[in-house]
Each structure stands twice: as structure tokens, then as C-alpha cells.
TIVO-806879 format. One record per residue (C-alpha): x, y, z; residue number from 1; residue in one letter. Coordinates in steps of 0.5 Angstrom, whole numbers, padded with zeros to 4 digits, always signed. Example, Ala and Ser with C-alpha at 12.3 -4.5 7.8 and 13.67 -1.06 7.14 Angstrom:
% residues 2
> +0025|-0009|+0016|1|a
> +0027|-0002|+0014|2|s
END
This chain:
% residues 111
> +0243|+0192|+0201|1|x
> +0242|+0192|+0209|2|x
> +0237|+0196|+0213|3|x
> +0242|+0201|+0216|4|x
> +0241|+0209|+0216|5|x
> +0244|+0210|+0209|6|x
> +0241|+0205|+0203|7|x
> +0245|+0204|+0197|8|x
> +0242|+0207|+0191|9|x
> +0242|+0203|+0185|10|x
> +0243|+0206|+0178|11|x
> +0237|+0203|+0174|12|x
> +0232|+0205|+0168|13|x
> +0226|+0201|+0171|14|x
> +0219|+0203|+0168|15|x
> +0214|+0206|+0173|16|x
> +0207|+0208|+0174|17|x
> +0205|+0213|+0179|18|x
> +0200|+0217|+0182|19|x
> +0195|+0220|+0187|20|x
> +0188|+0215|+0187|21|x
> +0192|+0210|+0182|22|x
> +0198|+0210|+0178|23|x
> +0197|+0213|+0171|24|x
> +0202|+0217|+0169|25|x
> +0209|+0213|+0167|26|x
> +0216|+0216|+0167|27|x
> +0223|+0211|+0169|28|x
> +0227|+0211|+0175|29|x
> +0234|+0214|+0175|30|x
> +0236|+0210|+0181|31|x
> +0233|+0207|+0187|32|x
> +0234|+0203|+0193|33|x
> +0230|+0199|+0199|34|x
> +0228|+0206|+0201|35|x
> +0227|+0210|+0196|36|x
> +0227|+0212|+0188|37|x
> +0229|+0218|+0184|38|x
> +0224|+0218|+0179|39|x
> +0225|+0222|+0172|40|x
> +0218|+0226|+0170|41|x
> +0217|+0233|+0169|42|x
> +0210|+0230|+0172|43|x
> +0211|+0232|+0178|44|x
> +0208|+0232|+0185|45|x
> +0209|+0236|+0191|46|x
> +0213|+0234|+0198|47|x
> +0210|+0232|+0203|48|x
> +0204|+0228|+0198|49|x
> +0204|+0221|+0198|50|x
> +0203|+0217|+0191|51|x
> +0203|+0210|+0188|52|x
> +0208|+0207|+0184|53|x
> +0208|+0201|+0180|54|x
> +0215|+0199|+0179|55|x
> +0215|+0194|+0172|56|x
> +0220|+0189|+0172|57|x
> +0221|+0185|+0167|58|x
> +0218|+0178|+0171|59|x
> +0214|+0183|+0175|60|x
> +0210|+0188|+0177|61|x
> +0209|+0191|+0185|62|x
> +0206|+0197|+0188|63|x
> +0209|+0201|+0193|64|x
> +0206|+0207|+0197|65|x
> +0211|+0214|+0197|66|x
> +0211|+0221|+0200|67|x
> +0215|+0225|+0195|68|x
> +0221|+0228|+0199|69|x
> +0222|+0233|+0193|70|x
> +0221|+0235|+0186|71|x
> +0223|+0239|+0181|72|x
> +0220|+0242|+0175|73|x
> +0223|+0245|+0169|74|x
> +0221|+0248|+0162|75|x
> +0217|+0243|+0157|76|x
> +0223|+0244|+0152|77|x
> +0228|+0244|+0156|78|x
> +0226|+0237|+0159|79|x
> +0231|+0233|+0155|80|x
> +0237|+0237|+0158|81|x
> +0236|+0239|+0166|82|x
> +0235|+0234|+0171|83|x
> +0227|+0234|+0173|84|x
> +0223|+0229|+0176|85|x
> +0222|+0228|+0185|86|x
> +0225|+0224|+0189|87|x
> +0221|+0219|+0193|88|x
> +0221|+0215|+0200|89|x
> +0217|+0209|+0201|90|x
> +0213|+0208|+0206|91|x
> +0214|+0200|+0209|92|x
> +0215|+0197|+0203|93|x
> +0217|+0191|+0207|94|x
> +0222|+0185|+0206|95|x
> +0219|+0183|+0199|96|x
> +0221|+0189|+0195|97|x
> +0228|+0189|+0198|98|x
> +0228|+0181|+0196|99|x
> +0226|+0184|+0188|100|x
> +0230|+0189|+0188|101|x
> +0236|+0184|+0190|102|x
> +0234|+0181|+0184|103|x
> +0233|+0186|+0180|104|x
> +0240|+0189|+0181|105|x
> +0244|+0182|+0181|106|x
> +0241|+0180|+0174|107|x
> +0243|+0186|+0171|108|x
> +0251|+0183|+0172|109|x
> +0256|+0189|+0173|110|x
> +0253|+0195|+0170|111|x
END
């Protein structure tokens, strides 16, 4: 992972929480980066808002501060099958989270 102007996604399911004043609602990721995550939940904000995530690895647990860039919301029963869930950018995240998340993605081996 380098700081260029494209960050590599990485596929990966990772349990978070997230919210406005604190992370209370949970949801997983489908995949993420040093920049950003897309999050699955039907649980959506706005773009343009700034929410907590609290990412829970399995050794750890780290909040980052993000601007949702965008979101889509879909009928409660249809949830299962369509897409849902927002994509967000943090806002400097910093050389620690890069480091875990480096971690994270080499101990998964080669998924």
C-alpha cells in the first residue's frame, strides 16, 4: 500500500461500528484501503456527513473519523440480494492505520 493517488482496495469482511456522535451501529466491510471503506448496511448516512468507524480486528480495535462519499439504500426485504451500504473516505487516518491494515491484509495469506 503506497500513498499514491489510487489506494488499493482490499477485499475483506471486518466488523465495524459507526456513527455520528459515537459508533453504535454495526455493519462489515466489503472492502477497504488506507483511504477509504465501502461498508455493507442498509443503515445509511448522507454524503457529505462525517461519522466514526470503529474497525475490530481480531487483535484490535481502532476508530477512524469519515465523510461518507456516498450511499445506497434499498428496500428492507430486498437487502439480502442488491447492493446497500455507502462508501466512505477517512479523514487522516495517519501511518498507524496504513501499518494495521498491512497487517491485516498479509495475515489473511493469499485470499
Amino acid at each position: 500500500m503506497t500513498s499514491g493517488s489510487r489506494q488499493s482496495r482490499v477485499r475483506g469482511r471486518i466488523r465495524v461500528r459507526f456513527g455520528e456522535t459515537r459508533p453504535e451501529r454495526m455493519a462489515f466491510t466489503m472492502n477497504l484501503s488506507a483511504s477509504g471503506a465501502f461498508i455493507r448496511t442498509n443503515n445509511v448516512y448522507a454524503p457529505g456527513r462525517t461519522i466514526k468507524v470503529e474497525f475490530n480486528f481480531e487483535d484490535q480495535a481502532t476508530i477512524l473519523i469519515a465523510q461518507v462519499r456516498w450511499a445506497k439504500k434499498v428496500p428492507p426485504q430486498l437487502a439480502h440480494l442488491l447492493q446497500c451500504g455507502m462508501g466512505v473516505r477517512f479523514i487522516n487516518p495517519g501511518p498507524e492505520w496504513e501499518a494495521l491494515l498491512v497487517k491485516w491484509s498479509s495475515s489473511r495469506g493469499s485470499h
